[in-house]
C-alpha angles and dihedrals in degrees: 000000000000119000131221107299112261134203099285081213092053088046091044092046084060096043084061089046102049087050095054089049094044083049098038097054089051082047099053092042090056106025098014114047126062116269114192099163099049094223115151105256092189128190127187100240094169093050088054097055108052085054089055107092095033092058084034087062095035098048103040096033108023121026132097129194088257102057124087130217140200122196128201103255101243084059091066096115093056094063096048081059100058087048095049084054096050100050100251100108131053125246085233089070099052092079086042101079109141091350116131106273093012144094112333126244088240139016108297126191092188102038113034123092092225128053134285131173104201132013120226144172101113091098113237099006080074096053098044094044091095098059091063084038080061096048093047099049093050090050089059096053088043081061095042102264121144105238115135138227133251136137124279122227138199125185100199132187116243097235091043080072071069091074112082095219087074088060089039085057102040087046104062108108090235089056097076088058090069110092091166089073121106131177134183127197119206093207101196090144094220123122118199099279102022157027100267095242088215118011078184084214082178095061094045095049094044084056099051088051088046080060096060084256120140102241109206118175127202109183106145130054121221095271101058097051085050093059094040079067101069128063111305089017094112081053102046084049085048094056100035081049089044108050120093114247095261098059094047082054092058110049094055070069083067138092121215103269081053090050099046084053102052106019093074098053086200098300107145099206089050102049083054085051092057095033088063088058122093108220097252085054090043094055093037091053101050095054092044094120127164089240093062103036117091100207096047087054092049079055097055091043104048083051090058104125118202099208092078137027108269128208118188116211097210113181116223154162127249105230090009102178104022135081091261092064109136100010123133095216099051109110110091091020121132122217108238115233089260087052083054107039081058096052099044088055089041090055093038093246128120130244098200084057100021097168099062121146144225110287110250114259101019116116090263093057094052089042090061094052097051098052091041085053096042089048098052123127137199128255110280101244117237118268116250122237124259117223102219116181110220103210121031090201102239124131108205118224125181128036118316145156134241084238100058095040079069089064099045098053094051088060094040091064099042076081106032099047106007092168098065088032076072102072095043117127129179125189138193146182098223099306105087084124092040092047094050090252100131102092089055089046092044090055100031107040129236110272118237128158089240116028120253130207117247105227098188087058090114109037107100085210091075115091106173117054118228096188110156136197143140087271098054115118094208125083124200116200130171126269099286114113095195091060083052097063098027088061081045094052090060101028081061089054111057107094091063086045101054102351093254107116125214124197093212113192110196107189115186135166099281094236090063093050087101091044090063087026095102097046085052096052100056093036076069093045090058096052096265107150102208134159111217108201109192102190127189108036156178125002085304073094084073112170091041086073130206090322098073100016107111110216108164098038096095090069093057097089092052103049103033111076136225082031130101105204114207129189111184129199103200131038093239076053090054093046095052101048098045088054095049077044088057092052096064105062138090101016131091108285101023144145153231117215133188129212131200108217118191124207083216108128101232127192095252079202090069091068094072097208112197116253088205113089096223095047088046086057091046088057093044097058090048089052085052096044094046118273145007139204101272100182122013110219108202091220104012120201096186142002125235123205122194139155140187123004100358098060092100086051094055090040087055088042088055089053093047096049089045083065087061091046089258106130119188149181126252110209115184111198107197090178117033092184087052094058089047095051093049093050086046088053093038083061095050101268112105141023107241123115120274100189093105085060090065094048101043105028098027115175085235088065094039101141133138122300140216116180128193136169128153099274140072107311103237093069089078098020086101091071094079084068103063093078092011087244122159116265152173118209115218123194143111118301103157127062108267133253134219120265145090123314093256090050094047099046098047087047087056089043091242097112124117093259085050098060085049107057086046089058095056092047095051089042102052 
């Protein structure tokens, strides 16, 4: 929505301005500030400069509170800029780019001191972010949330339509619904080492429109339609349209007496054209692009429609402004002190105080304050708390798997706690049946903006429900990993975003746990709670074969932070520490965790869980902080440590070498990073709690140890050193092969007859 109209002097006065400070912060981190280390500290000054006008245009004409934006992460200083103008960010800052402490590399919505609505640098997960912000706040309001509306913006770099988690995104089925979604492309057709030799704009368009997207191009500024209007200026549209990249790029290199030889080609309309310019025109012309030209942005703007996603093509030029302009090898150049000395006299600013401001009282000034007053939000509300029980109460019997224990939980607490099962949502790429889900979809709903019939309700075939409506908890989103976490990145972020918490479950075939692995992680990084459930896993899959037999996954909860990973053994396991999992999200220091499920039938028996409520509490509280004492051995000669899947195995191999007078210790470890965090604090580094350590690993019991899981060994090798005891480490290092369980597990040596053989090694 178009604001007032404003002086277009007063507009054009802070696009200049917004571009020196831009320039000028990547200038004092490289040439200003003391660098003792000489370690390159780095800025993209010509990134920055082709956004300019376009933010310029969107911040100070076109935005409202309620609107988000994400910004292409070289483009980072510009909107420190804004802010600074605007009043939302202190003078102090602007030195402090890339400093510690300072001013962040890219756009952080965690780390930065002004606001931002969405981080980005990992090219492509920032620009789609807010087309799952859009989802989830529609899903609030659906729900009766107040949450808002607005549109969502991403400025978006023309080679970041490179990454294929931006296609993945436009191309969900649900996407096309969002007409609050609103991308521009700064088409300034340069990568990071080159001129892009054919940016192919037609093709991209033509597959945004293939995705039900309006597709709107801005490609020339006022002053070139205008000339395109007098005689020679169909020919002069016909050769700018004509040339490849590279040759546009070089003549923004020339000066005008360069320009007046090679732009005509020997076209004699044309030359006349040129010849009529004076050189100042000429210049200014050829770099009159769109992208650059207030008005014409005013014009796409104002043509947005909100029925349907936008993108806006907006030609630009990479460096427009500076004396880099043009040039291939622009991304990561610095302007020199003289460079700067020029533009700062060219743009009326002042090396020597580069951060003055508008002068109280001039147009500029006034301009600033409006907008500052116009975009101001309220204050975000504090999330409620969310009353969690932490033990249901059931004691399974029977055979069961980790996976359906999933399912189960969720519809336990739909009774026990029906509050927070409220503001449960689960979410899946095409696998809610296959990941033991349908229970919880057939009681919950499928969530859509508009409700669908289901047109199976009444064959008594169908086992599993797809009724959906704006109220359903479950999503269902394509195959495409990276959509999944990056929903659950801003579904978990949504009680800092508005106050409203959400408890999002993301469940996803484990293999494809590190494909999804890097989107996950910077949804954390941004503040977004989730929980990443990877089910089923390991070779324990067994006649699926290496192509769907997880190895590396265990590790994941140790290594990736702001996480607690979590494989339990036994469904009670599983209960307890999803719903330790579910207290930690949406709320200030929180955190994501991930689980590793298993489709094994276990003897739910073997778990031995206490009938005694304070020793079921006891046990509950190991399971939560990472591990417990499975099988008490009364003079143990080894300990054995196991989690997941092979815990009946190691449980059969104590027996077994029982039988040979050899007793040992079961350890189950539910939470290797747990463990790890507890030895680390035990050693002085963290601050994490260390007594599980005591009760589960005590000095007294210290006795060799052999681990094993179904997963590569290393993840629980680090146990040894708790009490410095000898140990072999047992899992999975090779890819896996078809065939039954007992086939599987003795090819990867972590069988029964395996352990066994470790414990006597170690033991001898």
């Amino acid at each position: 929505m178009t604001q007032a109209p404003v002086t277009a002097p007063a507009l054009t006065a802070i696009e200049q301005r917004v571009l020196w400070l831009a320039t000028a912060i990547v200038h004092q981190a490289n040439r200003v500030r003391p660098n003792p280390s000489g370690l390159k500290v780095g800025g993209h000054q010509a990134s920055c400069a082709s956004l300019v006008s376009i933010m310029t245009s969107l911040w100070f004409r076109h935005l409202r509170p309620e609107d988000r934006v994400s910004v292409k992460p070289h483009a980072s200083p510009v909107l420190h800029a804004i802010n600074y103008l605007l009043g939302e960010l202190d003078e102090a800052y602007l030195p402090t780019l890339r400093e510690f402490g300072g001013l962040q590399s890219y756009p952080s919505r965690a780390k930065d001191p002004d606001p931002v609505d969405y981080s980005t640098g990992s090219v492509g997960i920032g620009a789609t972010a807010p087309i799952w912000g859009a989802l989830a706040r529609r899903y609030l309001t659906n729900r009766g949330s107040d949450a808002g509306t607005g549109r969502q913006y991403s400025l978006v770099g023309d080679a970041e339509l490179d990454e294929g988690a931006i296609w993945e995104a436009i191309l969900d089925p649900g996407v096309a619904e969002l007409g609050e979604l609103v991308w521009i492309v700064d088409l300034n057709r340069q990568s990071l080492d080159r001129v892009v030799p054919n940016i192919a704009a037609g093709r991209l368009q033509g597959m945004f429109g293939a995705a039900g997207w309006q597709v709107l191009t801005l490609k020339y500024g006022r002053l070139l339609e205008e000339l395109f209007t007098r005689p020679g200026g169909a020919e002069l549209r016909a050769r700018i349209d004509e040339m490849p990249n590279p040759e546009y790029q070089r003549l923004l290199r020339c000066d005008a007496a360069q320009v007046r030889d090679r732009l005509p080609a020997g076209n004699a309309a044309l030359a006349a054209l040129v010849a009529s310019l004076d050189d100042e025109t000429l210049l200014a012309a050829l770099r009159n692009l769109g992208g650059h030209d207030l008005g014409s942005l005013d014009e796409v703007f104002a043509a947005i429609s909100d029925d349907r996603p936008t993108v806006i093509f907006c030609y630009t030029v990479k460096g427009r402004g500076l004396p880099t302009q043009g040039h291939p090898q622009n991304h990561s150049s610095l302007l020199t002190v003289e460079q700067m000395e020029e533009l700062a006299s060219s743009l009326g600013t002042d090396l020597a105080s580069p951060w003055e401001g508008f002068a109280p009282g001039s147009p500029e000034a006034a301009l600033c304050a409006e907008v500052a007053s116009r975009l101001r939000r309220p204050d975000v509300p504090s999330a409620p708390s969310l009353e969690l029980p932490a033990d249901i109460g059931r004691t399974p019997s029977g055979t069961a798997t980790t996976q359906a224990a999933l399912g189960r939980v969720l519809l336990d607490l739909t009774r026990e706690a029906p509050e927070a099962a409220k503001r449960v949502v689960t979410v899946s790429p095409d696998v809610s049946s296959t990941t033991n889900l349908g229970g919880w979809v057939n009681k919950v709903g499928v969530w859509s903006a508009t409700e669908r019939r289901d047109w199976f309700d009444d064959d008594p075939e169908t086992i599993m429900h797809w009724r959906e409506k704006p109220t359903g908890q479950h999503v269902e989103l394509g195959i495409a990993e990276t959509n999944l976490v990056g929903l659950l990145g801003e579904l978990g972020a949504t009680w800092s975003r508005w106050g409203e918490p959400l408890l999002p479950i993301g469940v996803m075939y484990d293999p494809f746990v590190e494909r999804a692995l890097e989107p996950w992680s910077f949804g954390i990084y941004a503040g977004g709670q989730s929980i990443l459930i990877g089910t089923p896993s390991g070779v324990t899959l067994a006649p699926e074969g290496g192509a769907h037999q997880s190895i590396t996954t265990p590790s994941i909860g140790i290594e990736q932070p702001g996480c607690v990973s979590y494989e339990p053994a036994f469904a009670i396991d599983t209960e307890w520490t999803l719903l330790a999992a579910l207290g930690r999200l949406g709320k200030p220091g929180g955190s994501s965790s991930y689980f590793r499920l298993s489709t094994r039938p276990v003897d739910q028996t073997l778990a031995g869980v206490p009938a005694d409520p304070a020793a079921r509490e006891r046990r509950r509280r190991q399971v939560v902080a990472g591990a417990y004492l499975l099988r008490r051995a009364a003079a143990p000669s080894v300990t054995l440590a196991a989690m997941g899947a092979l815990v009946p195995d190691t449980l059969a191999a104590a027996e077994r070498l029982a039988q040979v007078g050899v007793e040992a210790d079961v350890v189950c470890v539910t939470s290797p990073g747990l463990l790890f965090e507890a030895q680390q604090a035990r050693s002085g580094r963290g601050g994490a709690e260390s007594w599980i350590l005591d009760q589960v690993f005590p000095a007294s019991r210290a006795r060799p140890l052999v681990s094993v899981l179904d997963g590569h060994p290393h993840t629980l090798a680090f146990l040894a050193g708790i009490n410095r005891v000898p140990s072999v480490a047992l899992g999975v290092t090779g890819f896996g092969q078809s065939g039954s369980l007992a086939e599987v597990y003795r090819y990867h040596g972590i069988d029964t007859d395996s352990i066994i053989r470790a414990a006597l090694d170690v033991t001898a």
